[in-house]
N, C-alpha and C positions, 0 to 999 in steps of 0.2 A: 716369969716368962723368959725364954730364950732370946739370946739378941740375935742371933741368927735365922730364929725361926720369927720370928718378927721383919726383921729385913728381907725374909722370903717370900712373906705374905701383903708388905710393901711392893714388891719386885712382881708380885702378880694382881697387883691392881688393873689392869686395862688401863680406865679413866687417869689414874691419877701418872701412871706411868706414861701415856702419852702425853698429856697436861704439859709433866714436866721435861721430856722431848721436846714442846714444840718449843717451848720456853728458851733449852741452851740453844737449841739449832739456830732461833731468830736471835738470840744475846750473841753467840758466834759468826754469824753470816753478818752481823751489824760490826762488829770486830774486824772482821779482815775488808768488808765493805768501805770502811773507812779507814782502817791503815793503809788499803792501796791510794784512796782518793788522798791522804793528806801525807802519803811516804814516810810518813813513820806510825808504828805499831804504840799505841796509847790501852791500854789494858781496862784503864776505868772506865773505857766506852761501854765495856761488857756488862758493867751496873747502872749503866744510865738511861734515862727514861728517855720517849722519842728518836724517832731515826727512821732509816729504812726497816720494812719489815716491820709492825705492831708485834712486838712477842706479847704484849695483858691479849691483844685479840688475838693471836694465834691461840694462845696459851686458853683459855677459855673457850673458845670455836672447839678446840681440841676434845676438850674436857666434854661440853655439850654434846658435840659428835659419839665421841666413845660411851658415854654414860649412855645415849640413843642406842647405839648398836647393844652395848652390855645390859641392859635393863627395860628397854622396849620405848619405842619412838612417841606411847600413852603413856609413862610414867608419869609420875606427880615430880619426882627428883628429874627425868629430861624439859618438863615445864619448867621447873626452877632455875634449871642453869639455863634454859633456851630466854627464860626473863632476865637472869644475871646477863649473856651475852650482849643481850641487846643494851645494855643499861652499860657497862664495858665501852661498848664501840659506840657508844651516843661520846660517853666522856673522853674518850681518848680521840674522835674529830671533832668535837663540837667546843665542847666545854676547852681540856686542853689546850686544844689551837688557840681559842680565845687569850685563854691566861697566855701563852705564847706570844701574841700582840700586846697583848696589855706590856708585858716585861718589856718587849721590845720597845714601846712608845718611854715608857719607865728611863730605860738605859740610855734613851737622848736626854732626854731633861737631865738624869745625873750626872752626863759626862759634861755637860755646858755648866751644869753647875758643879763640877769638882774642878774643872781646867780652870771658868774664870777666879776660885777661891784657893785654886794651887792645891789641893789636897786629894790622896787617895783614897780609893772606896773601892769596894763591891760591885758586880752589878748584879741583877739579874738572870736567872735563865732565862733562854730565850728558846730551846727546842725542848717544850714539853709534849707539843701532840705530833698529832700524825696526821698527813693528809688523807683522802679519799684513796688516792692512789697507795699509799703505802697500810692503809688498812684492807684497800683488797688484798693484798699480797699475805695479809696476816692472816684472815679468813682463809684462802687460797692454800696457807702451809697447814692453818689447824682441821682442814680437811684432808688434806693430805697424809698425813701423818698419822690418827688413827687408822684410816684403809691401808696404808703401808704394814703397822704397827698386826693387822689384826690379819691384814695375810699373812706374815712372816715370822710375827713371833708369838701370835695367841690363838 
């Protein structure tokens, strides 16, 4: 097989190509979101999990959306990823947030216990999920983004 005609026929996926739009847009917009807030530009922001913006829920919303318009809103494959989205955006407010307190409540006990023993450590993360508010805004883009996608360039 061709690597070009392979990369063509990636290049006209619908689904997969909005997917992964909504993905860089929210890794990006979470990038300069937070290089303005903290005045300096930090690059690994762009591969870390939580923040403004859900991009697993844009990114999925997206996918579900487009796979709906490309394959019909009765598919068996828009059920499946309409069950994935929901199972997504359960874990990334629900579940997440959680392990986010948990770390947090974590990172006191270990910094009392490394200060009074004099020793360095680790902590944990502390921003794994996402709030309500910042997963609407995920949903909000991965809807957006195939209707843009499917006016303008499919």
């Amino acid at each position: 097989m061709n690597f070009l005609f392979l990369i063509k026929q990636i290049l006209n996926n619908f689904p997969l190509v909005c997917a992964i739009v909504s993905l860089l847009f929210c890794q990006f917009f979470k990038l300069v979101f937070e290089s303005i807030k903290q005045r300096k530009i930090k690059f690994f922001i762009f591969f870390s999990p939580g923040g403004v913006i859900s991009s697993h829920i844009a990114t999925t919303t997206s996918l579900t959306l487009a796979l709906g318009i490309k394959e019909g809103f009765s598919s068996g494959i828009f059920a499946l990823s309409l069950v994935f989205l929901g199972i997504v955006i359960f874990d990334a407010v629900v579940v997440r947030e959680e392990a986010a307190r948990h770390g947090e409540i974590l990172n006191k006990i270990l910094k009392e216990f490394l200060v009074k023993k004099k020793l360095d450590g680790e902590v944990f993360r502390e921003v794994l999920g996402h709030s309500p508010f910042e997963a609407f805004w995920g949903i909000l883009v991965g809807i957006i983004v195939p209707l843009f996608m499917r006016k303008f360039f499919f």
